[in-house]
Backbone as CSV, one residue per row, in Angstrom:
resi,resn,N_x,N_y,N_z,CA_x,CA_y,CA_z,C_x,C_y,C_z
1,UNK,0.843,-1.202,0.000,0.000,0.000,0.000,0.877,1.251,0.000
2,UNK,0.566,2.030,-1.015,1.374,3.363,-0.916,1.013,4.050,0.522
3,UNK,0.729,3.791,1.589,0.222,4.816,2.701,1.698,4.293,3.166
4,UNK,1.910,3.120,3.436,2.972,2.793,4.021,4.411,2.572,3.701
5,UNK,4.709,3.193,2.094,5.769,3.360,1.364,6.582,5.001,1.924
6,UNK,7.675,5.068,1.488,8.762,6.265,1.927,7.714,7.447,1.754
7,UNK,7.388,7.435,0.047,6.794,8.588,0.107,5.269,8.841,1.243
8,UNK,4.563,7.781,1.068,2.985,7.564,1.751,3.542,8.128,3.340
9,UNK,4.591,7.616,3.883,4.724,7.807,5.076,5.394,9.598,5.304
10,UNK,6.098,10.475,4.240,6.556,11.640,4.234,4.943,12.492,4.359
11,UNK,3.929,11.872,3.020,2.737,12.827,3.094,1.750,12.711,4.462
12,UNK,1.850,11.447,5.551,1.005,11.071,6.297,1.723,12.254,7.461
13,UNK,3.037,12.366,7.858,3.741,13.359,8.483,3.703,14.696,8.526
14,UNK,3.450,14.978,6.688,3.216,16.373,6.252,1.769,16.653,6.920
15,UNK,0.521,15.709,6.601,-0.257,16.533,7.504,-0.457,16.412,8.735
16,UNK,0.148,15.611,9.454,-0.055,15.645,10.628,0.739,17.112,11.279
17,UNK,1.943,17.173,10.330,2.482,18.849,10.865,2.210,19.789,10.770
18,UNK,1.185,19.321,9.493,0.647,21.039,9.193,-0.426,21.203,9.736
19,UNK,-1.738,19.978,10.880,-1.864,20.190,11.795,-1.754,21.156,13.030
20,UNK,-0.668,20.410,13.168,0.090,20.810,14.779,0.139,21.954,14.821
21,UNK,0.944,22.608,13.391,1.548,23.768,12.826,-0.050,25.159,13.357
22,UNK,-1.263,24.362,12.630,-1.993,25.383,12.657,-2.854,25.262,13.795
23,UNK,-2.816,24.284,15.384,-2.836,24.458,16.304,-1.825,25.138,17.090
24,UNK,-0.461,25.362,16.578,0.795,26.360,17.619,0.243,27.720,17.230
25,UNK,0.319,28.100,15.590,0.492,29.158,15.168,-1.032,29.907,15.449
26,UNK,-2.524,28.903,14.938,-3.560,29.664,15.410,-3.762,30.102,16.917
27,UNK,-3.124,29.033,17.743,-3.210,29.558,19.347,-2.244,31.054,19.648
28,UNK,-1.149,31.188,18.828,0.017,32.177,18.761,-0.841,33.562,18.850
29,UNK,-1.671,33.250,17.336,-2.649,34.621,16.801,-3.337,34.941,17.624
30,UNK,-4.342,33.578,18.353,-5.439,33.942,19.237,-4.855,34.796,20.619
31,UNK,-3.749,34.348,21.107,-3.087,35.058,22.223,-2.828,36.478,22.088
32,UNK,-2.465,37.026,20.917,-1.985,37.979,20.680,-2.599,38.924,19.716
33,UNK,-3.564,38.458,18.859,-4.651,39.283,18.303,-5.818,39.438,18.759
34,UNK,-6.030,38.349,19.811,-6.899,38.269,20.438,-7.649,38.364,22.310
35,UNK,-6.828,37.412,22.509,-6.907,37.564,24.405,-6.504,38.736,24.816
36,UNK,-4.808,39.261,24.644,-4.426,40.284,25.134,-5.052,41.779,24.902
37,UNK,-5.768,41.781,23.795,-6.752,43.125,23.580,-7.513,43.073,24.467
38,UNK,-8.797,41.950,24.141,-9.602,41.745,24.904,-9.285,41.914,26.581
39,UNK,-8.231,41.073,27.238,-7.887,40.998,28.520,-7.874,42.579,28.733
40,UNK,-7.493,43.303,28.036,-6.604,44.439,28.784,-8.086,45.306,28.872
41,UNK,-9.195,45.077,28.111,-11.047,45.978,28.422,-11.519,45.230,29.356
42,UNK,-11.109,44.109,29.765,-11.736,43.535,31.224,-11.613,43.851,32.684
43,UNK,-12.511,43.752,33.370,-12.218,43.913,34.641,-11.581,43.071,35.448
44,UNK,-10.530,43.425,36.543,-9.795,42.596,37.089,-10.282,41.069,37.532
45,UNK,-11.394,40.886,38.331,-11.686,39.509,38.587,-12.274,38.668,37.556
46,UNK,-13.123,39.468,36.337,-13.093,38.441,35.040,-12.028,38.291,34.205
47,UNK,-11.084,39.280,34.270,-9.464,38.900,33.933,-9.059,37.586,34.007
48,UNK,-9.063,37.599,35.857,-8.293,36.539,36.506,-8.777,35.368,36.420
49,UNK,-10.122,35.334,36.686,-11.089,34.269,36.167,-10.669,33.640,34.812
50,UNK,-10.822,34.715,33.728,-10.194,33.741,31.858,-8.661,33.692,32.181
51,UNK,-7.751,34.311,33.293,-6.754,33.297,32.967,-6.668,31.981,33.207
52,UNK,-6.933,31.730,34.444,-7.626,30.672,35.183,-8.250,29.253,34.627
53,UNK,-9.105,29.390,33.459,-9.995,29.077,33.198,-9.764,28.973,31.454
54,UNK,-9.314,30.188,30.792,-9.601,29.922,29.979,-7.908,29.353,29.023
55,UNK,-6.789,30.566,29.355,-5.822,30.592,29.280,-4.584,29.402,29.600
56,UNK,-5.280,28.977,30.710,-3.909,27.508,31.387,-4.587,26.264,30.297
57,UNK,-6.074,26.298,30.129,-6.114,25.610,29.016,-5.644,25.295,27.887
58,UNK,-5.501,26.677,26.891,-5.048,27.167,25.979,-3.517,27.154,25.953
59,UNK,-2.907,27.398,26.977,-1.319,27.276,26.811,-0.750,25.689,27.088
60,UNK,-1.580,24.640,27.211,-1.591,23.566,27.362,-1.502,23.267,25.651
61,UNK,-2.528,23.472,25.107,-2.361,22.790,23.569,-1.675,23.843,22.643
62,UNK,-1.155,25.271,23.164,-0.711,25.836,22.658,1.240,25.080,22.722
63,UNK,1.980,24.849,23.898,2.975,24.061,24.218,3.010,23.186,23.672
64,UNK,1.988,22.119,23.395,2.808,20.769,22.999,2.097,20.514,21.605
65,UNK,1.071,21.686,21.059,1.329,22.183,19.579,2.592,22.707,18.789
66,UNK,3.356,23.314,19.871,4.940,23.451,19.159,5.611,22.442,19.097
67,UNK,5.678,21.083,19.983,6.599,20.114,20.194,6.043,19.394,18.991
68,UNK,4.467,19.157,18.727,4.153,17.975,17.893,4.417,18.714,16.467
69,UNK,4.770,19.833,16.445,5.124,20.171,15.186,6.342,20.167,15.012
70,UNK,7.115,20.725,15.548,8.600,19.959,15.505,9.117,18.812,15.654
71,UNK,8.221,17.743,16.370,8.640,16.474,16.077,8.024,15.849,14.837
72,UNK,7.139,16.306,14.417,6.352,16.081,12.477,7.846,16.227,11.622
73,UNK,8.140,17.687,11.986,8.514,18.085,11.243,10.157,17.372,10.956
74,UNK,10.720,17.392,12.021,11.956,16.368,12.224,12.064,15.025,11.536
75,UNK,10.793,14.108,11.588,10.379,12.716,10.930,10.370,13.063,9.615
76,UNK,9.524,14.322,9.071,9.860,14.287,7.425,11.161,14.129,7.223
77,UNK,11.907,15.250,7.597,13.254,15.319,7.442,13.923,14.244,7.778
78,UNK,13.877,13.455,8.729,14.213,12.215,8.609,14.228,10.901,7.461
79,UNK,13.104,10.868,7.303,12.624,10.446,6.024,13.007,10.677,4.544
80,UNK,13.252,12.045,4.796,13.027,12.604,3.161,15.006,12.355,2.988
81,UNK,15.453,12.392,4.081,16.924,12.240,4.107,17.339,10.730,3.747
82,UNK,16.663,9.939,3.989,17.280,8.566,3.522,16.447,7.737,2.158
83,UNK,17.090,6.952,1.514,16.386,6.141,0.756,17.332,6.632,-0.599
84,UNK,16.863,5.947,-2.023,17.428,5.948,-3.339,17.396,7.591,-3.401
85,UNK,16.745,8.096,-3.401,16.512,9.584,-3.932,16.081,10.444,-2.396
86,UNK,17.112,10.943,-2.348,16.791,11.554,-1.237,16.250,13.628,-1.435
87,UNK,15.344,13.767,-0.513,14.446,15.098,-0.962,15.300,16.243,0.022
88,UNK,15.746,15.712,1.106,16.536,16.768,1.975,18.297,16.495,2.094
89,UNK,18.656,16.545,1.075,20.095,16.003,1.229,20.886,16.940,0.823
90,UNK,22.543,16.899,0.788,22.751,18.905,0.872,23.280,19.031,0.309
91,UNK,23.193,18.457,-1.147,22.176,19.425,-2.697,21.235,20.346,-2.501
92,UNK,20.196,19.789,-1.924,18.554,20.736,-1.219,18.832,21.760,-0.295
93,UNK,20.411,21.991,0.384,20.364,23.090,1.360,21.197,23.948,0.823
94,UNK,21.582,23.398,-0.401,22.371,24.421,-0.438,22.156,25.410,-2.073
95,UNK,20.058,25.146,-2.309,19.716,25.736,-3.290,19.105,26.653,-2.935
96,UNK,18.502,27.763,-3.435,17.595,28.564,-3.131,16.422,28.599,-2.371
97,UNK,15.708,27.446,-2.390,14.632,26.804,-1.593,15.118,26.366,-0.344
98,UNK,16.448,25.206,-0.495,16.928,24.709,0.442,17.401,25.570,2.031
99,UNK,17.746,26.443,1.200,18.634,27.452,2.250,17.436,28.434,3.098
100,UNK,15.870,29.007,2.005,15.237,29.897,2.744,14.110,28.681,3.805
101,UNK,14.059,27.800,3.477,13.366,26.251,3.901,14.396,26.801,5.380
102,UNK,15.741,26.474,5.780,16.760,26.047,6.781,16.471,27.474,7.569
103,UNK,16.272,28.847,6.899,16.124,29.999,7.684,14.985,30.017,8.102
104,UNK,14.169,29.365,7.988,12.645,29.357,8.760,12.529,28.153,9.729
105,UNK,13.707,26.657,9.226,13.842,26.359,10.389,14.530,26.951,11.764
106,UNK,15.337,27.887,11.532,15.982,28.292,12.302,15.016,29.333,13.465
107,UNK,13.913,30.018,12.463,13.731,31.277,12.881,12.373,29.894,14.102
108,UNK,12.012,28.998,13.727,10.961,27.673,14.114,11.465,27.440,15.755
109,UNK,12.712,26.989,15.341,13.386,26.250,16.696,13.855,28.184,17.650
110,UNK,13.810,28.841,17.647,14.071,30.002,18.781,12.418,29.930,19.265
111,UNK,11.718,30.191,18.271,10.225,30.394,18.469,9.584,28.612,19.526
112,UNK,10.174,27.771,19.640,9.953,26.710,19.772,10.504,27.036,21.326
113,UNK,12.081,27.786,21.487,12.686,27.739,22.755,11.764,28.960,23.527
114,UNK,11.748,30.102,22.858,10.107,31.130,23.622,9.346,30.488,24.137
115,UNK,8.425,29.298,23.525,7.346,28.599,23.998,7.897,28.348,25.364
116,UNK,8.772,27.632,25.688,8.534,26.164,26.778,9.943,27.448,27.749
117,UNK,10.783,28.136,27.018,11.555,28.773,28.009,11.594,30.359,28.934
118,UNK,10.376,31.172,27.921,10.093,31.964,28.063,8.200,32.419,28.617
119,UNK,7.822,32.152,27.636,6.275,32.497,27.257,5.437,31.522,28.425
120,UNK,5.666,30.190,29.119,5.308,29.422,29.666,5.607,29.575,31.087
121,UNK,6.891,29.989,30.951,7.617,30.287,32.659,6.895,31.534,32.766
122,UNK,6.772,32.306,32.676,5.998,33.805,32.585,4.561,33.688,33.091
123,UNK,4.229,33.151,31.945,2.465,32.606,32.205,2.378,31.915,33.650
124,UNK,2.966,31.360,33.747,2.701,30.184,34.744,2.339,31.416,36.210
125,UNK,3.519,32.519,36.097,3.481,33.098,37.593,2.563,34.228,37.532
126,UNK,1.799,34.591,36.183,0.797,35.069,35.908,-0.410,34.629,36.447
127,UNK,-0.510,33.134,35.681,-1.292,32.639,36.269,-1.658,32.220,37.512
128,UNK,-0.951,32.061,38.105,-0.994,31.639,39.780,-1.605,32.985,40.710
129,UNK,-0.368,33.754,39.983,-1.064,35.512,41.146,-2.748,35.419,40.611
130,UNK,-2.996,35.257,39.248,-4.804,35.411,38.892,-5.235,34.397,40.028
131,UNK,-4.850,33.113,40.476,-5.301,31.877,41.258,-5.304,32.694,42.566
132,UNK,-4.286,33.177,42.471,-4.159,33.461,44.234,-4.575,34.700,44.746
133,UNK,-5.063,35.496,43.791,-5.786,36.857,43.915,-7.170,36.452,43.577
134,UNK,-7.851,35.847,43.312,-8.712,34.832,42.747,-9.252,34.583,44.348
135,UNK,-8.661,33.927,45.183,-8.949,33.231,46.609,-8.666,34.606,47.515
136,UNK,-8.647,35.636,47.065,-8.557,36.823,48.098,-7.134,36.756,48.739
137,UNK,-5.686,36.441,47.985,-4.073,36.451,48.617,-4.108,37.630,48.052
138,UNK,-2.549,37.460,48.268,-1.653,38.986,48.143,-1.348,38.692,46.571
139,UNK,-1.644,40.027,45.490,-0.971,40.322,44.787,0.357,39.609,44.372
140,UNK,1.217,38.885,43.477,2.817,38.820,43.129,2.873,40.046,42.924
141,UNK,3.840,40.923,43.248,4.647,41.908,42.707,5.203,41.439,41.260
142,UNK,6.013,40.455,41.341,6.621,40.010,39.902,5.510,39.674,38.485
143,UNK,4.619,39.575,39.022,3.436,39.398,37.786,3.459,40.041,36.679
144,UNK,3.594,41.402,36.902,3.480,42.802,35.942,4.826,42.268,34.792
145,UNK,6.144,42.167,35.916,6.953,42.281,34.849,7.363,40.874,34.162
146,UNK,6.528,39.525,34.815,6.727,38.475,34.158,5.921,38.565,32.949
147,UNK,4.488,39.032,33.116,3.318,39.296,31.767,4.329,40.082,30.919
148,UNK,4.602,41.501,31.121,5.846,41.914,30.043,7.012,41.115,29.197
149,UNK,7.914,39.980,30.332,8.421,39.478,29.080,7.833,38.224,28.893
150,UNK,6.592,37.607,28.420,6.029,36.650,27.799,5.384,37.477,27.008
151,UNK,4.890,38.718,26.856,4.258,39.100,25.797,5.684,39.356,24.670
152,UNK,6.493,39.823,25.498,7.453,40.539,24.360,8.348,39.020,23.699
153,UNK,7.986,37.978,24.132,8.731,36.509,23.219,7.669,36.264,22.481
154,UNK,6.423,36.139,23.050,5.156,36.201,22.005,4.736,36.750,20.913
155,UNK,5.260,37.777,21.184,5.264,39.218,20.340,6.343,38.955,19.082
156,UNK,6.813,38.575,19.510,8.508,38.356,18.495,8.087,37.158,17.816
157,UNK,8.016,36.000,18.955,7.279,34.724,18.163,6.387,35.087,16.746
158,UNK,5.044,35.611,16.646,4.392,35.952,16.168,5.167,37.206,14.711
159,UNK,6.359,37.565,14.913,6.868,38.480,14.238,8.262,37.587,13.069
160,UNK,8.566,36.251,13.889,8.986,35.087,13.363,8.176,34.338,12.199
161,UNK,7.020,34.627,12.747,5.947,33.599,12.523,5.844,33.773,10.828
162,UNK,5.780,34.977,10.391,5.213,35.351,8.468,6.388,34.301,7.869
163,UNK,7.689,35.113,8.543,9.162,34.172,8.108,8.921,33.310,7.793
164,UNK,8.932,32.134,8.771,8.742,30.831,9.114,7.592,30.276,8.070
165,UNK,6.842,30.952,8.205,5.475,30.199,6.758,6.087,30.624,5.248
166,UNK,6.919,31.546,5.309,7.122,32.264,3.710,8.369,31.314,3.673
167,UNK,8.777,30.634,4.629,10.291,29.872,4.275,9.924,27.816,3.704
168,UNK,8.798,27.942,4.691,8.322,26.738,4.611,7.888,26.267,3.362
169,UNK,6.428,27.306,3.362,5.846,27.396,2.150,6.104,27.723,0.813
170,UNK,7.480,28.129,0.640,8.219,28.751,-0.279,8.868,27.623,-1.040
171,UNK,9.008,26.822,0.242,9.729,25.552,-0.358,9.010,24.536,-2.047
172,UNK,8.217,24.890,-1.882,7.804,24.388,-2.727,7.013,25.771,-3.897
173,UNK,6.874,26.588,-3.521,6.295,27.874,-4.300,7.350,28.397,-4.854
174,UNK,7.253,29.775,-3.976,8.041,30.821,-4.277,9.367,30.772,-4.447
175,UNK,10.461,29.820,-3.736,11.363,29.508,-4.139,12.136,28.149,-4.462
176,UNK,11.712,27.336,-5.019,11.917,26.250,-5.933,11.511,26.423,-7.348
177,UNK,12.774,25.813,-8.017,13.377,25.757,-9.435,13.187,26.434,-10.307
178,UNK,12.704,26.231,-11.389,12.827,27.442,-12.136,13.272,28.193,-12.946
179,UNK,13.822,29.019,-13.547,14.867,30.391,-14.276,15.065,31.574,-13.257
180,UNK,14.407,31.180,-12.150,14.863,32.554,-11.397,15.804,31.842,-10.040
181,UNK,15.595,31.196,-9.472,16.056,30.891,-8.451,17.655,30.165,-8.538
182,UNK,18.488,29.975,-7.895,19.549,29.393,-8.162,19.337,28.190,-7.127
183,UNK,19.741,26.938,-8.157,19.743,25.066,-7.786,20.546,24.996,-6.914
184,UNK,21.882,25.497,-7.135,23.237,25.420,-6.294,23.849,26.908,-5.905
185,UNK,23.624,28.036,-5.217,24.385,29.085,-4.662,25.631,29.370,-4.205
186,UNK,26.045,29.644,-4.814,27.256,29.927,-4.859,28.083,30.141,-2.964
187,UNK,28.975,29.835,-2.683,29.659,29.393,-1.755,29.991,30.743,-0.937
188,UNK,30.322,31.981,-1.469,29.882,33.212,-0.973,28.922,33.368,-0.609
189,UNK,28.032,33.745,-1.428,26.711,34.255,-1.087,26.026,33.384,-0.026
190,UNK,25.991,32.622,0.349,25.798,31.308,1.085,25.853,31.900,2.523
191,UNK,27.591,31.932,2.651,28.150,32.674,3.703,27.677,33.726,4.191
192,UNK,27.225,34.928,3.233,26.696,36.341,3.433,25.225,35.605,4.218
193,UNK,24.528,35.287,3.240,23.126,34.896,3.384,22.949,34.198,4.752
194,UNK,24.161,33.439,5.644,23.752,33.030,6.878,24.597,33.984,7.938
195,UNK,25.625,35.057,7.281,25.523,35.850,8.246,24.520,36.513,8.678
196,UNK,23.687,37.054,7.491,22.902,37.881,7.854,21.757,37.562,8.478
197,UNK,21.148,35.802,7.904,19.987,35.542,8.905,20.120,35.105,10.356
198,UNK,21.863,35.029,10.565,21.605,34.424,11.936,21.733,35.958,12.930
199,UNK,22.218,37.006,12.287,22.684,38.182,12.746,21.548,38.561,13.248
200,UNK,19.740,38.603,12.228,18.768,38.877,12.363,18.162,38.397,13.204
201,UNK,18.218,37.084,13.776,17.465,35.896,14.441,18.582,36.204,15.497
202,UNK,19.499,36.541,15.926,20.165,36.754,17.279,20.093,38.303,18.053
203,UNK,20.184,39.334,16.901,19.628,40.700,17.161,17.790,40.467,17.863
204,UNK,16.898,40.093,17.046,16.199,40.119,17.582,15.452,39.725,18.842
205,UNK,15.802,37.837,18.579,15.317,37.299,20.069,16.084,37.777,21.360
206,UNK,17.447,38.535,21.333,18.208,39.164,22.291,16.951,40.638,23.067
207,UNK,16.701,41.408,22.086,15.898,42.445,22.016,14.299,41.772,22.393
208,UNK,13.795,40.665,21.975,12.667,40.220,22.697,12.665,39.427,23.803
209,UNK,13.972,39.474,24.534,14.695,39.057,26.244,14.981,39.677,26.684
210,UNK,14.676,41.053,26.265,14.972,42.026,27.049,16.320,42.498,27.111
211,UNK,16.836,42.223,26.529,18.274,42.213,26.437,18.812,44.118,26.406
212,UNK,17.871,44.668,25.315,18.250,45.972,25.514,17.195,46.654,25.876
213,UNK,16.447,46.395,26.979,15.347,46.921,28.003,13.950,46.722,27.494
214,UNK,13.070,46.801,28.648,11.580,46.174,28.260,10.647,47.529,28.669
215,UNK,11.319,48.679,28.102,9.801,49.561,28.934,9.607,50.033,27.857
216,UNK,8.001,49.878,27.518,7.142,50.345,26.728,7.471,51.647,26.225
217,UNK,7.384,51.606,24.570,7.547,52.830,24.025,8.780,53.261,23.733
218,UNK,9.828,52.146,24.288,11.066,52.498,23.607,10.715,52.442,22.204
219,UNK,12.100,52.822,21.330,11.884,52.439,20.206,12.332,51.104,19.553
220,UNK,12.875,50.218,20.632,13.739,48.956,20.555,12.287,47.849,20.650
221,UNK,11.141,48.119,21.813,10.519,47.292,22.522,8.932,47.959,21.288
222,UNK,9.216,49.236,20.638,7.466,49.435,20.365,6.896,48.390,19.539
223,UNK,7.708,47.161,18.796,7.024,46.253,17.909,6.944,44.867,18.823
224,UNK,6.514,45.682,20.061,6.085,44.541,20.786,5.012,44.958,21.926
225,UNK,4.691,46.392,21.659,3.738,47.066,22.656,2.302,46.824,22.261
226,UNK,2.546,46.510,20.835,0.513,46.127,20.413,0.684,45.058,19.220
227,UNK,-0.254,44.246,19.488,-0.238,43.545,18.135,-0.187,44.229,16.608
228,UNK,-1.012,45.442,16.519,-0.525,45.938,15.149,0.994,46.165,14.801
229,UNK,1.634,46.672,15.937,2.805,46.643,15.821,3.818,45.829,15.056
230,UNK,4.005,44.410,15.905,3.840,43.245,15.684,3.674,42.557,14.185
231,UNK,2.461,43.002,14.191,2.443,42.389,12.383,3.131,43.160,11.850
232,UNK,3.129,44.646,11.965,3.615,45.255,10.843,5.241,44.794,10.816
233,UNK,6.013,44.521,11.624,6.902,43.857,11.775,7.138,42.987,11.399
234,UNK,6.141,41.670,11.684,6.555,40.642,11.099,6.577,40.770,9.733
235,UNK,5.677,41.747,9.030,5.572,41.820,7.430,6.945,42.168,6.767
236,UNK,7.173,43.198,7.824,8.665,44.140,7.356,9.881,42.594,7.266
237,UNK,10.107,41.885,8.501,11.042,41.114,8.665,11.009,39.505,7.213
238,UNK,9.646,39.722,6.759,9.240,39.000,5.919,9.724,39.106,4.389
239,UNK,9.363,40.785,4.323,9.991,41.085,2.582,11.391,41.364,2.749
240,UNK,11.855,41.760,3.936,13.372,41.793,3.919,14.112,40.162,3.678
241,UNK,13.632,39.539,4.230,13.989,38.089,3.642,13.814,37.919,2.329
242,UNK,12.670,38.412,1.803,12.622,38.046,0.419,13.239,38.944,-0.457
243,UNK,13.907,39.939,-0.271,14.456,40.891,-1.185,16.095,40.705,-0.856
244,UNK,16.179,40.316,0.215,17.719,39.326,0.322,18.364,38.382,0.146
245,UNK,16.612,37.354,-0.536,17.000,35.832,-1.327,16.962,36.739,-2.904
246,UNK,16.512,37.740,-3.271,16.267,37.991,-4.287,17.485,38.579,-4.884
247,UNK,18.290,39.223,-3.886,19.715,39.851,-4.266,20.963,38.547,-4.273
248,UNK,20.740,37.362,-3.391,21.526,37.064,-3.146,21.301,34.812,-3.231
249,UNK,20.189,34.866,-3.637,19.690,33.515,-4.137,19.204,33.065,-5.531
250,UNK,19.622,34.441,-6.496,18.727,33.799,-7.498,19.745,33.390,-8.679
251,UNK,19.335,32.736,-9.767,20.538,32.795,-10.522,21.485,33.560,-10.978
């Protein structure tokens, strides 16, 4: 049965990731286009109540929506790496597709370490002060500024996020084969092309850790003060990728 052949078993993976994919990424949106507006017109005890209630839920399948998509996603690649004809082998990384495919894994796995190292530890002491202010305790003091940096990895996450789909999805679209794209890239440009995305992907998640301060309205932190922000960011960080495979990936 083809279900259970190399390829049957790559497409049974593909959707199970693209799944997962649109349980991490739709929970991503809902958090951040959605709850945090909303949360911030609510009143404090129905606040605390949907964190409670609605939120520890939600960051439950939002967490191990990132893991089951990175472990999907790992098994293709596993897969697609062995056998007569192999689909990820490095011929494939080192073409035009191959390489913007590897920068969205890259930009995947930081957004993957936000989830479970940032965005989760945060929440968690969020959530508890809502629990324990909830039962009539004392306030956390640390609450305020733990909610600050889980929004601002969220925020970034979500600003990763266009990347990450335009790298994925590209793989097979926008940048595979062709007359425009280059099969094999040249050994320079290569070099340039991962200085610059890892330069981008280390500048930023540094700056969404706070690294060069978290108070609102800087001009370092404002594409992380509102979700419009945010997108417009992620859009910006999106065509700059593509106008840098375009200078520097095509034939």
């Amino acid at each position: 049965m083809e279900i259970f052949s190399r390829h049957g078993l790559i497409g049974e993976f593909r959707l199970l990731h693209v799944m997962a994919a649109v349980v991490w990424m739709g929970l991503l949106y809902f958090f951040n286009f959605i709850q945090t507006p909303g949360y911030a017109e609510m009143d404090a005890p129905a606040r605390n109540n949907a964190f409670d209630k609605v939120t520890w839920r939600a960051l439950w399948w939002f967490r191990w929506g990132s893991v089951a998509t990175w472990v999907t996603g790992l098994i293709i690649l596993g897969i697609g790496s062995t056998g007569d004809v192999k689909i990820y082998d490095g011929a494939f990384f080192k073409s035009a597709s191959g390489m913007v495919f590897a920068t969205a894994f890259l930009f995947a796995f930081i957004m993957l370490y936000n989830v479970w190292m940032v965005i989760w530890r945060a929440q968690q002491v969020v959530i508890a002060n809502a629990r324990t202010v909830q039962g009539g305790g004392e306030a956390n003091p640390d609450a305020p500024k733990s909610a600050r940096a889980g929004a601002m990895a969220s925020r970034q996450n979500t600003i990763f996020s266009f990347a990450v789909f335009m790298g994925m999805v590209g793989t097979s679209f926008f940048f595979a084969g062709g007359d425009h794209w280059a099969s094999e890239v040249a050994g320079g440009k290569r070099a340039v092309w991962w200085i610059l995305m890892i330069a981008i992907a280390v500048v930023l998640e540094m700056n969404a850790l706070g690294k060069f301060g978290t108070e609102v309205g800087k001009p370092n932190t404002k594409i992380y003060d509102t979700h419009q922000y945010a997108i417009y960011a992620a859009t910006g960080l999106a065509v700059v990728i593509y106008l840098l495979a375009e200078i520097l990936l095509r034939r």
